[in-house]
N, C-alpha and C positions, 0 to 999 in steps of 0.2 A: 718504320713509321712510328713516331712518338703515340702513346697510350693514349692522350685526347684528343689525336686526330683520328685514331682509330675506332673511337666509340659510338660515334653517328654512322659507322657502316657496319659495327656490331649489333648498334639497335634496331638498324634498317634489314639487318637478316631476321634477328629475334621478331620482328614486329611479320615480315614477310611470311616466315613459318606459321605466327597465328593466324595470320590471314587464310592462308591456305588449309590450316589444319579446320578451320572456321566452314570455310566453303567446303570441305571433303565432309565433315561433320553430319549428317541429314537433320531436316527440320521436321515435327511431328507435322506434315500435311498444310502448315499455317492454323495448327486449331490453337484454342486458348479455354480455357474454361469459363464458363459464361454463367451459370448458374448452379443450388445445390436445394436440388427437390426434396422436402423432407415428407416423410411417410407418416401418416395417420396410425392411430391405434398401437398395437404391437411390436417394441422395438424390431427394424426389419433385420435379422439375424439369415434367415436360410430362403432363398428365391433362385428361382431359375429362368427362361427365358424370357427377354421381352420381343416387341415387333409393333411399328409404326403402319398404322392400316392408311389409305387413300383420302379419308375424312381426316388425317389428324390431328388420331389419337397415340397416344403411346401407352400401350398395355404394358403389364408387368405380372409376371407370376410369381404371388406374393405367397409364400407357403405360411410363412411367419403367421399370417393373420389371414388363411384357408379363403385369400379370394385371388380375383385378379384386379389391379391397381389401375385405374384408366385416368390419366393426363391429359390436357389440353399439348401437344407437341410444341406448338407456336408460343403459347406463354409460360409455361410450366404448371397452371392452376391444377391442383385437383379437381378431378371430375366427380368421383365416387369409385366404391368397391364391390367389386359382386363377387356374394358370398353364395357358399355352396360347394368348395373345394375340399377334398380331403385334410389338406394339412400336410406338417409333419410330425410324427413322433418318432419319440429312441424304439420304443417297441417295433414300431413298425419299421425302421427303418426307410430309406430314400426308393426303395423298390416299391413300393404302397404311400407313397408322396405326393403333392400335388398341390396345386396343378403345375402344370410341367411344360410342355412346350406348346406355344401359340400363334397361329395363323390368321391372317385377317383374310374374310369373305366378302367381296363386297363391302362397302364402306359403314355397314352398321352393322357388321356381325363379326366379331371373335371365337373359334375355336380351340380347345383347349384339353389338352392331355392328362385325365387325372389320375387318381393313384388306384383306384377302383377298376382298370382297366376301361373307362368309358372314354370318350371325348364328349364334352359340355357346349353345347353352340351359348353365347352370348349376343346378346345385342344390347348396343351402348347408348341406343334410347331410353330404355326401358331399366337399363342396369341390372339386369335377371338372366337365370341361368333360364333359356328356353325351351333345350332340348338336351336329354342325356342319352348317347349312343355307346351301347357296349360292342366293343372288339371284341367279348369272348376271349378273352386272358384269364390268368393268373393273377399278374401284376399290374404294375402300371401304364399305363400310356402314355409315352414321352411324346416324341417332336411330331412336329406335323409340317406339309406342306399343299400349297392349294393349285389343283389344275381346273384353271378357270374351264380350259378346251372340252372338256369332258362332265364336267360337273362335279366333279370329284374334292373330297379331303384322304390326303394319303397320309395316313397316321402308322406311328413307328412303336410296337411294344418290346423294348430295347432285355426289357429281364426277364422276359418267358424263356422258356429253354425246349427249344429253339426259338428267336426271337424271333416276328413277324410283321407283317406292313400288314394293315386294313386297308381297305378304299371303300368308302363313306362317300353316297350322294349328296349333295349339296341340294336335291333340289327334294327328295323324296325322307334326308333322314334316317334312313338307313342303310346299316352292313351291308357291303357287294358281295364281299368274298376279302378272301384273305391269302398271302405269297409267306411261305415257312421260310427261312434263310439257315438252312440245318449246319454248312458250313460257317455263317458266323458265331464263332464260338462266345463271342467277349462280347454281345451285344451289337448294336448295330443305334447310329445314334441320326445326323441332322440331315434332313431329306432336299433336293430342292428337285424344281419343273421348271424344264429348259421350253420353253414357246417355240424355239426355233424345231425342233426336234419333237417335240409331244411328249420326251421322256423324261421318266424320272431317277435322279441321282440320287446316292444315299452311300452314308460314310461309314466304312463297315470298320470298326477298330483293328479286330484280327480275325486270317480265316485258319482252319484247321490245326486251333488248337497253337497257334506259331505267332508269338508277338511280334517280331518281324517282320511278317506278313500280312499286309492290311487291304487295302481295297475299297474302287469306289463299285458300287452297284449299279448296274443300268436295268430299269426296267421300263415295261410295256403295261400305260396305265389301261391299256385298252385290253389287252389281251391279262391282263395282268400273271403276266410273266414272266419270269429273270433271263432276262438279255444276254447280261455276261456280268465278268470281272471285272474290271480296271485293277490290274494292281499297283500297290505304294509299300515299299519298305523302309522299315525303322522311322514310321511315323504313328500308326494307330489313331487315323484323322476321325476326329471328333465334327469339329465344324465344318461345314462346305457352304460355298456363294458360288451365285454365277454372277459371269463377268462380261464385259463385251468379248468380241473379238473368239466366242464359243469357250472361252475359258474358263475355269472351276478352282478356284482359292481353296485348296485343303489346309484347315488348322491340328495341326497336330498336336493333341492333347497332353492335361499333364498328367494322364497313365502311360505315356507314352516317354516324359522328362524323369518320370518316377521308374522307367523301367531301363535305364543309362540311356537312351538314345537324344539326339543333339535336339535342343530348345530351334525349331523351324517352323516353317511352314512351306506347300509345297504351292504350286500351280500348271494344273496340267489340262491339257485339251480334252472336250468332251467325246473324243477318239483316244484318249489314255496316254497320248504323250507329253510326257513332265519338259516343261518351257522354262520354269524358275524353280529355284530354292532360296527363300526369302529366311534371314538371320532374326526371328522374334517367333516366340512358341509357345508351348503350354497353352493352349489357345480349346475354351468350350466353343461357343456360339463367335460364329464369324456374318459379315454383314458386308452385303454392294450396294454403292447407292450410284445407281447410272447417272445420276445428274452431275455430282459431283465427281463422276469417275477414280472413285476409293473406294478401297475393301478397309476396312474395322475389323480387328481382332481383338475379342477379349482373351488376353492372353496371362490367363490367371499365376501360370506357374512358370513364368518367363524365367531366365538365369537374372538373378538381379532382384525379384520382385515384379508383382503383379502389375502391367503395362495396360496400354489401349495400343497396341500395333496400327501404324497406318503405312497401306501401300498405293500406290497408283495404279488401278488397272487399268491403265491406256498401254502400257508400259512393263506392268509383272515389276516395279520397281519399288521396294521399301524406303519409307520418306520418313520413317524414323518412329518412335514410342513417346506414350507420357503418361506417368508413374498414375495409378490407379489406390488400388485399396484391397481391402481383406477380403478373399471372396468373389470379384470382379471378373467373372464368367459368363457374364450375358452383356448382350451390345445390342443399339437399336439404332436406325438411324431414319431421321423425316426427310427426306429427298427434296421437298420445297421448300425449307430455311438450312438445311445443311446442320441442324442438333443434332447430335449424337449422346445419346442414353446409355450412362454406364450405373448401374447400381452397384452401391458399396454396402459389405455386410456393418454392422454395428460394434460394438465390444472395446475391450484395450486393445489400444496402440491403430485403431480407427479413426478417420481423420472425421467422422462422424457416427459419434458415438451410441446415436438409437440407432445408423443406419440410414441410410440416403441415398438417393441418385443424383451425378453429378452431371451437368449439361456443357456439353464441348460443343464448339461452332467457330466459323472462321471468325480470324481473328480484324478482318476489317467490316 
């Protein structure tokens, strides 16, 4: 066959392969970027978790400028900052940091983990710290989670050695008691409460001493207890969401990408058997939003560069990444407009230079 009759069935392959390579290709979930919240005061350089309360708000733990950041969700307006947070310094390092991880109570109160070892109640009328509860640590007070069923806030002090959960009344303000986690050696970091079960999960990075060895935690917030193991290898899951279908999204961290093991993430039943291994990792703060049935990862230390991971949890299916920024370890998302809250630190080579959060949402 003559070379110009053959070139319309060469083009029609070449053209059929992109097509194809197009549809194999995943799409980031359909988000697109919608907005870029800028931060008041103190370029935002160092923050840690955020979380979208019922009322929303979208908090943010703003170390840079020792408050927590409260947003209108819906518009992006600032709201104000309540101060009274530790901070961070070099001296003190990120173990005496703060505030640190945050929980929403009811629709006008935020909880929040500071570097003092206490947890800080908020309420986002008022914008004032209204109550400070010591755990009785060393260090600081990282994440937290709320079981409405009991009354409870189950707070995580991740750098005491041995690290340990508190449970905090929600109605009384103070200390229950306290569960020591002697075999988690490396901390122990993001907590959640299953409604279906009464129990609480918690991502233990590694147990006995063996980075290989990781583990989710089950415990009994009633008896306050430890249940048992779940264990996960060569992941050292940072972040954990529940999902429908009893499911649990482990993000496996980037001390885990930092320690050879592959850039993933896991998902397994909250009976301990792994369903998926999802291709996106390095992941702090992981996020479900049942309305939208997606899990959000920040997935700070991905191969490639700092991602927002998106999977479908109807499915346990990854629906693809999109490129984030410096620092980009905490994720939030508002369930009634489908935004998704990523803060980006500030600095060179920053696609926002004091530092910003950027708003993802569907893109129709």
């Amino acid at each position: 066959m003559p070379i110009k009759a053959r070139l319309p069935l060469i083009w029609c392959a070449i053209l059929s392969l992109i097509c194809a390579t197009a549809q194999a290709a995943p799409a980031a979930g359909g988000l697109r970027r919608l907005d870029t919240l800028r931060v008041p005061g103190e370029p935002l350089q160092i923050f840690d978790i955020g979380f979208v309360n019922a009322g929303g708000v979208y908090a943010l733990s703003d170390r840079s400028n020792r408050g927590l950041d409260l947003f209108d969700a819906a518009t992006g307006a600032f709201l104000g900052r309540v101060r009274g947070f530790t901070g961070y310094s070099k001296a003190a390092g990120f173990d005496a940091a703060g505030p640190n991880g945050v929980v929403a109570v009811g629709r006008h109160e935020f909880w929040a983990g500071d570097g003092d070892s206490t947890v800080k109640v908020v309420d986002t009328r008022t914008k004032k710290v209204v109550a400070s509860i010591s755990t009785g640590g060393r260090k600081r007070t990282d994440e937290l989670t709320y079981d409405p069923r009991d009354h409870l806030v189950v707070a995580v002090n991740n750098a005491d050695d041995p690290p340990f959960v508190s449970f905090l009344s929600t109605r009384t303000r103070k200390l229950l008691g306290r569960l020591a986690l002697a075999r988690a050696t490396d901390g122990a970091e993001q907590p959640v409460w299953d409604p279906a079960s009464g129990l609480i999960y918690l991502s233990i990075p590694s147990l006995d001493h063996l980075r290989a060895r990781g583990a989710v935690a089950v415990i009994d917030p009633r008896t306050r207890r430890l249940v048992r193991y779940m264990p996960v290898s060569r992941c050292m899951p940072a972040g954990l969401a529940l999902g429908p279908q009893h499911h649990l999204l482990l993000g496996c961290s980037d001390d885990a990408v930092a320690a050879g093991f592959p850039a993933r993430s896991i998902v397994m039943t909250t009976h301990g058997r792994i369903v998926a291994r999802l291709p996106v990792g390095g992941s702090d703060e992981v996020w479900s939003d049942p309305r939208a049935h997606r899990y959000y990862l920040a997935a700070v230390a991905n191969t490639g560069g700092p991602v927002l991971g998106v999977v479908d949890s109807l499915d346990d299916r990854w629906l693809g990444n999109l490129p984030t920024g410096p620092h980009a370890h905490s994720v939030a998302a508002d369930a009634r407009t489908g935004r998704v809250f990523v803060p980006i630190a500030g600095g060179r080579g920053s696609p926002c230079p004091r530092g910003c959060v950027e708003v993802l949402g569907p893109a129709n």
